[in-house]
C-alpha positions as CSV (number, residue, x, y, z in Angstrom):
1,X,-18.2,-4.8,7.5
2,X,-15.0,-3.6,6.0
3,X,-16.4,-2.8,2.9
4,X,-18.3,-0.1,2.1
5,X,-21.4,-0.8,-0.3
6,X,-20.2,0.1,-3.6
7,X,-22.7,2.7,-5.6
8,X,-26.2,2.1,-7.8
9,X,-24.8,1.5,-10.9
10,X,-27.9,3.2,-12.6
11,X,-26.9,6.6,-14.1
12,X,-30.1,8.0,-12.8
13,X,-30.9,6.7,-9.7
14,X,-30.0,9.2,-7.5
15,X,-31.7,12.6,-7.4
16,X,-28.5,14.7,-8.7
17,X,-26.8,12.7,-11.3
18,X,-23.9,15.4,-11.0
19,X,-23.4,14.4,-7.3
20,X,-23.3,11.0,-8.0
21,X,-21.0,11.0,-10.9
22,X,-18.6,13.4,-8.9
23,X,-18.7,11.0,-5.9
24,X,-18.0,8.1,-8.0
25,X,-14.9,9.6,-9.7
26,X,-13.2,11.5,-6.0
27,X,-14.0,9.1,-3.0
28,X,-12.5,5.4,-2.7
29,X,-15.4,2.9,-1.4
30,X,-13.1,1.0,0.8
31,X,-12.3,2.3,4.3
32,X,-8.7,2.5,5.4
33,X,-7.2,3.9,2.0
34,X,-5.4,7.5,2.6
35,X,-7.0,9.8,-0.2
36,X,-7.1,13.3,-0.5
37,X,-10.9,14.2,-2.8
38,X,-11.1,17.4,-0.9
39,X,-7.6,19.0,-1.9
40,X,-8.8,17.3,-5.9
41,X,-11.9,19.5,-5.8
42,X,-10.5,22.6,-4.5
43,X,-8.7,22.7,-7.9
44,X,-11.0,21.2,-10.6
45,X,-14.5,21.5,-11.9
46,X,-17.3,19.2,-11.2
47,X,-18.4,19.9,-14.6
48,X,-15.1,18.5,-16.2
49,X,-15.3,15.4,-13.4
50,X,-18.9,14.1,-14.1
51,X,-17.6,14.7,-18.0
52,X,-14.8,12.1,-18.0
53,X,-17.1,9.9,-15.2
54,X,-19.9,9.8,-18.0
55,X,-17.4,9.2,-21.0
56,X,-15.9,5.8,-19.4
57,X,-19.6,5.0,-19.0
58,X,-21.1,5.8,-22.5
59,X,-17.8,4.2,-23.7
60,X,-18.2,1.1,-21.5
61,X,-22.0,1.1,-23.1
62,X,-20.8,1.6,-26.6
63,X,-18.7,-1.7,-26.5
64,X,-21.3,-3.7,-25.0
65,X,-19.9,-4.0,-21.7
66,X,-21.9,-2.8,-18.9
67,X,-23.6,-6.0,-19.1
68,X,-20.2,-7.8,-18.4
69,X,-19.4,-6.1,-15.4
70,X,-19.7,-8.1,-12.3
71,X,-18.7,-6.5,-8.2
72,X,-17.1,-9.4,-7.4
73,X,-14.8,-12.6,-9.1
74,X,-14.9,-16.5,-8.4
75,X,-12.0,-17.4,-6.5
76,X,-12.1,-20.8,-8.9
77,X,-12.0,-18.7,-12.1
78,X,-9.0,-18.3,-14.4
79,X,-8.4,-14.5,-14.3
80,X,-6.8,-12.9,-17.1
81,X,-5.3,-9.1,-15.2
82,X,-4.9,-6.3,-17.8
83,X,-2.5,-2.9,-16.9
84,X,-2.2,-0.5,-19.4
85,X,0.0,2.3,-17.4
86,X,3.6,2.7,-18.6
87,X,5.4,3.7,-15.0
88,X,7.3,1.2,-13.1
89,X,6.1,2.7,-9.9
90,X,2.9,2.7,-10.4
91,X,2.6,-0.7,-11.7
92,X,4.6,-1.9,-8.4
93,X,2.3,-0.2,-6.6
94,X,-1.6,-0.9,-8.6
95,X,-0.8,-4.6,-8.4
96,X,0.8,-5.0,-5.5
97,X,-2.7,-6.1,-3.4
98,X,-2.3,-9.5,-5.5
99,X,0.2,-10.9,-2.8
100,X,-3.3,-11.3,-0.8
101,X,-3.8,-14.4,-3.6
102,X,-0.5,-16.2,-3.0
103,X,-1.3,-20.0,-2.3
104,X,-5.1,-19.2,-2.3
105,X,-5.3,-21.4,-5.4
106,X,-6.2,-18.2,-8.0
107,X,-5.2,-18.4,-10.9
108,X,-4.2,-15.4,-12.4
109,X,-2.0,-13.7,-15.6
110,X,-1.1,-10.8,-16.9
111,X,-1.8,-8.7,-19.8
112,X,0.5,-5.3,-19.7
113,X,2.6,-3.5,-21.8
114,X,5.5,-4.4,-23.3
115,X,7.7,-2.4,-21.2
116,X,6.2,-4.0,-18.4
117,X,7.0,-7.2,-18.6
118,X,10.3,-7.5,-17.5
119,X,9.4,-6.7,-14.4
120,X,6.8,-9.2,-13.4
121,X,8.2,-12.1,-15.7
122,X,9.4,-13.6,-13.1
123,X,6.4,-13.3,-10.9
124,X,5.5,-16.1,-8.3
125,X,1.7,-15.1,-8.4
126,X,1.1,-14.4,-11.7
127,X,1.2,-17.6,-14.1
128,X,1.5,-16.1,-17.8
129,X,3.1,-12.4,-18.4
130,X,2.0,-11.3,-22.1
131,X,3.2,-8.0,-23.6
132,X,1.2,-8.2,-26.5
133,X,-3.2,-9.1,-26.7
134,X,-2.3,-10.9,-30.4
135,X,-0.6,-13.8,-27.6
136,X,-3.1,-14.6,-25.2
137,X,-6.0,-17.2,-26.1
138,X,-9.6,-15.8,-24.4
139,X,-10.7,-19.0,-24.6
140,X,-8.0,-19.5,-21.4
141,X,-10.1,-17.4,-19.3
142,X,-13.1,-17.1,-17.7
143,X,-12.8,-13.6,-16.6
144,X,-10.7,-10.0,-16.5
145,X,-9.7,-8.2,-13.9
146,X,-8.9,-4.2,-14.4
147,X,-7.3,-2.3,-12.4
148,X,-9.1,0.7,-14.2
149,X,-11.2,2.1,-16.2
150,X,-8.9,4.1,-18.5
151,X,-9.8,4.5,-22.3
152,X,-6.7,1.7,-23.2
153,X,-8.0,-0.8,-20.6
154,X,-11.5,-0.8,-22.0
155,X,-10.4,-1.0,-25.7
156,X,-8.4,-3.9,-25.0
157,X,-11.3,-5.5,-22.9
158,X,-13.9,-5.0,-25.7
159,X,-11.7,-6.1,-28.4
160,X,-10.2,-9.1,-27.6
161,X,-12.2,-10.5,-24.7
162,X,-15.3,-9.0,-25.7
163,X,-17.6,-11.7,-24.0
164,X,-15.9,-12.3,-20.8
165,X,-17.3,-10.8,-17.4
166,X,-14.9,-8.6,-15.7
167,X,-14.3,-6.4,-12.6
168,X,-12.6,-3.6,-11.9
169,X,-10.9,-2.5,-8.7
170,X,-10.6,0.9,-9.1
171,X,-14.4,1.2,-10.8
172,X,-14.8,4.9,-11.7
173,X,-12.4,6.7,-9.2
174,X,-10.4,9.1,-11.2
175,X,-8.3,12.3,-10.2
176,X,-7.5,12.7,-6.4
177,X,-3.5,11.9,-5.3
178,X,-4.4,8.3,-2.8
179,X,-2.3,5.4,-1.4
180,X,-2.3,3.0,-4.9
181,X,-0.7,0.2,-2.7
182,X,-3.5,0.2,0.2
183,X,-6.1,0.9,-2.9
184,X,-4.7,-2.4,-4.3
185,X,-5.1,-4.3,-1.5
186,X,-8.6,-3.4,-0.9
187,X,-9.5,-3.6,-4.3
188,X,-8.3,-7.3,-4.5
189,X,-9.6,-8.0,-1.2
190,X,-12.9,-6.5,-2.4
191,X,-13.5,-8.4,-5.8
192,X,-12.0,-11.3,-4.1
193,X,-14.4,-11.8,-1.1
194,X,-11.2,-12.6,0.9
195,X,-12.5,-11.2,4.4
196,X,-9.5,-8.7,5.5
197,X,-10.7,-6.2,7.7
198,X,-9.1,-3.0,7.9
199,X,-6.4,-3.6,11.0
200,X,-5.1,-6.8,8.8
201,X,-4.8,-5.0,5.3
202,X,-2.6,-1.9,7.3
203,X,-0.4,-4.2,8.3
204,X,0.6,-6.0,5.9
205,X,-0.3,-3.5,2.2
206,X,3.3,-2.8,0.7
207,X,4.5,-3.0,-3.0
208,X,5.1,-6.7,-4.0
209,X,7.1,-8.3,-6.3
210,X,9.1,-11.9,-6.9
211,X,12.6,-12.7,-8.8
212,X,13.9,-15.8,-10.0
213,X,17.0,-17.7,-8.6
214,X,19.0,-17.4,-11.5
215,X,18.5,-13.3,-11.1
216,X,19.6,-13.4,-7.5
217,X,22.6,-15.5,-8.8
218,X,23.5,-12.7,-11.2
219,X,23.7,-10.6,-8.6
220,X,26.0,-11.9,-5.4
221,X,29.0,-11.4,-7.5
222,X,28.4,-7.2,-7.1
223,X,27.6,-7.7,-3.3
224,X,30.1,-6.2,-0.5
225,X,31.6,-8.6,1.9
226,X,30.7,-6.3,4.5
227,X,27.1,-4.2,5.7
228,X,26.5,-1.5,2.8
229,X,23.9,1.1,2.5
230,X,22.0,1.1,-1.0
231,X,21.2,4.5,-2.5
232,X,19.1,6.0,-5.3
233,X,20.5,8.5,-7.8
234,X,19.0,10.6,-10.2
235,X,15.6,11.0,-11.7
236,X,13.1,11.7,-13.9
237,X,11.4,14.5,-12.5
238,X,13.4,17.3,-11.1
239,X,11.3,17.8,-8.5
240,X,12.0,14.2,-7.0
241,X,16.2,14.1,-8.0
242,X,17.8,14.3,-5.2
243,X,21.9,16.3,-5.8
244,X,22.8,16.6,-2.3
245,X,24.4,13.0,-1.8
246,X,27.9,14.4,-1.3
247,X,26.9,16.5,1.7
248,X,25.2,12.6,3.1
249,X,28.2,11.2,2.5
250,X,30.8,13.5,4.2
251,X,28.6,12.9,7.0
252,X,28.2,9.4,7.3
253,X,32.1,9.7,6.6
254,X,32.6,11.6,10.2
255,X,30.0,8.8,12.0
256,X,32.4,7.3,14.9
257,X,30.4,4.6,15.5
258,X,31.7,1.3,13.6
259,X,28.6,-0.5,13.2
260,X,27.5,2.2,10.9
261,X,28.1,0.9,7.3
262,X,31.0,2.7,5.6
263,X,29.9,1.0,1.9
264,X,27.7,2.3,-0.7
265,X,26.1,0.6,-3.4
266,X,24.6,3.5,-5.4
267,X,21.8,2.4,-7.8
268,X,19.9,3.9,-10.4
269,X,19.1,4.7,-14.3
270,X,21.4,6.0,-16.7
271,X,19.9,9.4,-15.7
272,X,21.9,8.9,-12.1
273,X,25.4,7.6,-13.7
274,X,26.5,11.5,-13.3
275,X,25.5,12.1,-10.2
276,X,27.2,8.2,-9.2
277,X,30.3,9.0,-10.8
278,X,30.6,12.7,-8.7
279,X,30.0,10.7,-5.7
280,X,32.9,7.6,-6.2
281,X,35.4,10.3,-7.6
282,X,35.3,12.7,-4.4
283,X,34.2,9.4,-2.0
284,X,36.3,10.2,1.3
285,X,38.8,7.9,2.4
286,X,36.8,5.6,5.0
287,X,33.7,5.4,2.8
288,X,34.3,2.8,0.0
289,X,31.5,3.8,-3.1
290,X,30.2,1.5,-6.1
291,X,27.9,2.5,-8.6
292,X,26.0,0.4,-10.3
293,X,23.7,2.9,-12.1
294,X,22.8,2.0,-15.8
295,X,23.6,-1.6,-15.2
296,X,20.9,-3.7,-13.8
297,X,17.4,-4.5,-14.3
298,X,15.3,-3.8,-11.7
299,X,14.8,-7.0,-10.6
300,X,18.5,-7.0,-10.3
301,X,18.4,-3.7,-8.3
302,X,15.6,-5.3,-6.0
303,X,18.1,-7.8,-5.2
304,X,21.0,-5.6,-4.1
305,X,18.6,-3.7,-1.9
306,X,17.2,-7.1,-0.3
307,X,20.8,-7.9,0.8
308,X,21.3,-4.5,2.1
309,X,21.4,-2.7,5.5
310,X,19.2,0.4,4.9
311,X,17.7,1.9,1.4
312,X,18.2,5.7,1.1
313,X,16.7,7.5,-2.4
314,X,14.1,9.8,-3.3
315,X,10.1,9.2,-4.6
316,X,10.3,7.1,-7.9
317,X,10.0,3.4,-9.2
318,X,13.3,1.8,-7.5
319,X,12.0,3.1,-3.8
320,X,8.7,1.7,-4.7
321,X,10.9,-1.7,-6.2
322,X,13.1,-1.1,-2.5
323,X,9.4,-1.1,-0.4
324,X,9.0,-5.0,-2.2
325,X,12.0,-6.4,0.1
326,X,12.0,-6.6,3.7
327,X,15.2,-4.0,3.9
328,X,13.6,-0.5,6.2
329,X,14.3,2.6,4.0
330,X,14.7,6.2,4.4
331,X,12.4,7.9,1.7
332,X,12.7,11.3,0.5
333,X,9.6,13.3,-0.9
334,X,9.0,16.8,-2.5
335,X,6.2,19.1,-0.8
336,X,3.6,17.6,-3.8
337,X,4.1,14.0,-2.7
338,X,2.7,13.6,0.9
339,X,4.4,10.6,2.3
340,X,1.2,8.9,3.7
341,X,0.0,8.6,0.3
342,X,3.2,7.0,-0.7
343,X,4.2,4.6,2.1
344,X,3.0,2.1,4.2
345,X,3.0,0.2,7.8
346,X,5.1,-2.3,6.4
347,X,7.4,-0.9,4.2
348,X,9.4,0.1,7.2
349,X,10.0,3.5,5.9
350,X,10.6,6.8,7.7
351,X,9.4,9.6,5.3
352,X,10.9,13.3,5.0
353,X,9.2,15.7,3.3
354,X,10.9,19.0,1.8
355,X,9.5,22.0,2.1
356,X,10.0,22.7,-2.1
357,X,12.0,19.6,-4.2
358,X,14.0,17.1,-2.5
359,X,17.1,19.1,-2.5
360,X,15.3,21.3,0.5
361,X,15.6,18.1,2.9
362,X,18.8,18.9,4.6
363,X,21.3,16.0,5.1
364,X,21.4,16.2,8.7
365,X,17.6,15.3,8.3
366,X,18.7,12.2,6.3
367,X,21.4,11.2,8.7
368,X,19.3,11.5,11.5
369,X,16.7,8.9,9.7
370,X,19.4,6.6,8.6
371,X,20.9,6.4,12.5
372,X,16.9,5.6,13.7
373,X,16.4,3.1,11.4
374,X,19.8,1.5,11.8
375,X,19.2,2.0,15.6
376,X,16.0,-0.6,15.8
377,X,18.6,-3.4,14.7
378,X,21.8,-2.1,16.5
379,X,20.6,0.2,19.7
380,X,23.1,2.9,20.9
381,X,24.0,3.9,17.3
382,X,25.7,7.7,17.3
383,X,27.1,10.0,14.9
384,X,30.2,12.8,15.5
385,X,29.2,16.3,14.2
């Protein structure tokens, strides 16, 4: 069986408690998702581990809800999904394994935060986005669905659908760096009962999300007549910002073949405007730049990126937003983020890893990546030095 038997829920069933609660909280019981519990407990106590593990489960027993929590849901069950995590990425990637329930008949909505919602508003799996607990009606549902156990999820669970059975997909794994997108999918294929084994869910686990026509309308207006490459600027973390672009650019500005696009779209936050702005001021003559930083949604950027040739851009929410359309990528990560923990089989991604930040992946590297990627839809691709 794919699955593997989830643990005694009985805090003192097993001989050492202390192994038990640290085994809950560092391995994933689903095989086929990439994890790293070894590197985790190299660098934190045990101690402080089987702390937190027992602390979600006195908490859970405090509110009454042990006795609510149920390994797997009915497929015929209106499911109410609550996410309490504020990152785009991570959301795109913690509820991505609910494309596994497209036309299966679920039905399923969301509960998230305010910030959230715009992005999944215009979901074609999810029924009912709500920002806010004060709009949904409990009496809707028959059960929840979290994704974790994290203090904000079970507050919300115990206060406003105190009665209702729920599972969780994540149960009490906490700490260790792991592939959220393959977790996802075997999480919802777990609670589920849908039957994937591990072949199926590796090929087909990879961040999912749906837009509306009248955002794809908003959006052909800003697209190039002619191929373009989409790239991400700027960034959050430092670590993760990529300030090389010009360097890629004077490059892909000497490539003699034609069938290499000569257009960039670059995309982006108001933290990448600068770093856009640089780039369309000194763009060489036979490379034709657009930035479109600080002006779309992400929805909006999704869009771009679906009509593009290739995504280029660095670890953050819009390559986890570019991994949702069919368009192969070139992904850039620092030494921290290993790329098999961030990428999938079919995200059609080639991954390069720095040695420190970003900014230690030479351009050549990126250039090299962008010709094989561009290569598997037009063979005999080359580039001038």
């Amino acid at each position: 069986m794919f699955q593997q038997p989830r643990p005694s829920t009985s805090w003192f069933a097993p001989a050492n408690w202390l192994d038990n609660a640290v085994a809950r909280s560092v391995n994933i019981p689903y095989a086929g998702v990439p994890h790293e519990p070894d590197v985790f407990l190299n660098g934190n106590s045990r101690i402080k581990i089987a702390k937190k593990y027992l602390h979600k489960r006195m908490l859970l027993g405090a509110r009454r809800q042990l006795r609510h929590e149920r390994p797997h849901l009915d497929g015929s069950q209106r499911v109410l999904w609550i996410y309490a995590k504020r990152n785009f990425g991570d959301a795109t990637m913690d509820m991505a394994g609910r494309a596994l329930l497209k036309n299966t008949g679920v039905r399923l909505d969301l509960l998230t935060l305010p910030s959230q919602v715009p992005l999944f508003r215009e979901d074609d799996i999810f029924g009912r986005v709500y920002g806010d607990p004060l709009e949904v009606d409990a009496n809707l549902y028959d059960a929840i669905l979290l994704s974790e156990y994290n203090l904000q999820s079970i507050r919300l669970k115990a206060r406003y659908f105190r009665k209702l059975p729920h599972a969780c997909l994540y149960q009490y794994f906490n700490g260790p760096d792991r592939n959220q997108t393959c977790f996802s999918y075997a999480g919802v294929n777990d609670v589920f009962s849908l039957g994937y084994d591990v072949d199926e869910l590796a090929s087909i686990s990879k961040p999912y999300l749906s837009s509306c026509d009248a955002t794809r309308d908003s959006v052909r207006p800003l697209l190039p007549a002619q191929p373009f490459i989409a790239l991400a600027a700027g960034g959050v973390d430092p670590n993760r910002t990529y300030h090389r672009w010009p360097e890629f650019v004077d490059m892909l500005s000497r490539c003699d073949d034609a069938r290499i696009p000569k257009e960039l779209v670059v995309l982006g936050s108001d933290n990448g405007t600068e770093i856009a702005q640089n780039l369309c001021a000194r763009a060489p003559g036979n490379v034709a730049i657009r930035s479109l930083t600080g002006k779309l949604a992400f929805l909006q950027a999704r869009e771009i990126v679906a009509h593009a040739a290739l995504f280029v851009g660095a670890d953050g929410g819009l390559m986890h937003v570019a991994h949702s359309t069919s368009t192969p990528s070139v992904s850039l990560f620092s030494h921290r983020e290993p790329p098999y923990l961030r990428l999938t089989e079919a995200c059609h991604s080639i991954g390069l890893q720095g040695s420190g930040n970003v900014d230690t992946i030479e351009p050549a590297q990126i250039m090299d990546a962008v010709l094989q990627q561009l290569a598997t839809r037009q063979p005999s691709l080359s580039c001038a030095d």
